[in-house]
C-alpha positions as CSV (number, residue, x, y, z in Angstrom):
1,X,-7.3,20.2,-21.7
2,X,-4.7,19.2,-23.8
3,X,-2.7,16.2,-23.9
4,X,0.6,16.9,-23.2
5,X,-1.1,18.5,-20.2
6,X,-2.7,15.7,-19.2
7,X,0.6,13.3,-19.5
8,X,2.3,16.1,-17.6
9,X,0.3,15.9,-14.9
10,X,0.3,12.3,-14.6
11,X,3.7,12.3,-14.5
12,X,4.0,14.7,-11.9
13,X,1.6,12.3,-10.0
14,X,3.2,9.0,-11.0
15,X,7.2,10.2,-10.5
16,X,6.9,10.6,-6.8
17,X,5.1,6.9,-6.0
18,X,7.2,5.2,-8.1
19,X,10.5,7.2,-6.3
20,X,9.0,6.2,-2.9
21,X,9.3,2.7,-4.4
22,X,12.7,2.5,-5.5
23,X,13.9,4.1,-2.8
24,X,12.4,1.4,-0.4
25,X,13.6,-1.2,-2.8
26,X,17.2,0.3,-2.3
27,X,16.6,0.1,1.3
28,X,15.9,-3.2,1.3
29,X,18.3,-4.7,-1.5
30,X,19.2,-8.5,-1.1
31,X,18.9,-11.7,-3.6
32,X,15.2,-12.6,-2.6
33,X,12.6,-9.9,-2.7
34,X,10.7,-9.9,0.6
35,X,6.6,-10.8,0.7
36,X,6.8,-6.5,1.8
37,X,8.7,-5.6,-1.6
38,X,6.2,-7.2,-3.5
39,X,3.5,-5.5,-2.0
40,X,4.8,-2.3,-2.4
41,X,5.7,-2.6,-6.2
42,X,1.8,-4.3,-6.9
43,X,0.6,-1.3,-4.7
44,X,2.5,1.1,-6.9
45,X,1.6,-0.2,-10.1
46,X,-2.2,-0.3,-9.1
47,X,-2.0,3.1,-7.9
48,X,-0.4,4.4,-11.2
49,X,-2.8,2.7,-13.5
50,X,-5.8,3.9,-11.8
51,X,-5.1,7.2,-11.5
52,X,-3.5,7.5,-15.3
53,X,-6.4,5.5,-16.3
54,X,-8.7,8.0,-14.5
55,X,-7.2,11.0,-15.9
56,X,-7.4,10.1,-19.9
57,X,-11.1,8.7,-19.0
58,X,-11.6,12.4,-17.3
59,X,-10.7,14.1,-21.0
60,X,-14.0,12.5,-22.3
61,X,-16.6,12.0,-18.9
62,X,-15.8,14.8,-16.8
63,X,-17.6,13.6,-13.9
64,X,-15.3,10.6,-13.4
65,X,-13.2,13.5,-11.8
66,X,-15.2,12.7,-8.7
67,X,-13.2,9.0,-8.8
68,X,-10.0,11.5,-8.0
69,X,-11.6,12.9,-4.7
70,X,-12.7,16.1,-6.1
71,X,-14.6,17.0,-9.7
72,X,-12.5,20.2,-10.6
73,X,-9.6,19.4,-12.8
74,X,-6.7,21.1,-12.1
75,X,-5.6,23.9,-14.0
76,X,-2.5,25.1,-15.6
77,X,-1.5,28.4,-16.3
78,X,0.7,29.2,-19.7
79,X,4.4,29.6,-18.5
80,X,5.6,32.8,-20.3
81,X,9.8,32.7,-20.3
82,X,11.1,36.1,-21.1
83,X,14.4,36.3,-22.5
């Protein structure tokens, strides 16, 4: 697998946690960031740098694929764009 496949799919992965963050952030906008706020942004961090960690360690071990919940690695298909 590739890199740019690999950063694509963590991407993919990492875009969506880190919206769910900002978006409760935005909910809950205010001077002093509640003991909730926190937790949420630690949580996403941790959450990102496991599973990006995961992922590059993946390109080398394979079988820490099973850290993911499953040992196949996804596959992509080669978009062809016709003109």
């Amino acid at each position: 697998m590739e890199t740019t496949d690999i950063l694509a799919s963590i991407k993919r992965t990492l875009v969506p946690i880190w919206t769910a963050v900002v978006v409760a952030q935005a909910a809950r906008i205010g001077i002093d960031l509640p003991g909730d706020a926190v937790s949420d942004i630690i949580l996403a961090v941790v959450a990102s740098g496991y599973y990006a960690g995961v992922r590059v360690l993946e390109t080398r071990f394979p079988q820490v694929s099973v850290l993911l919940g499953d040992r196949q690695m996804p596959f992509y298909y080669e978009v062809v764009q016709e003109d």
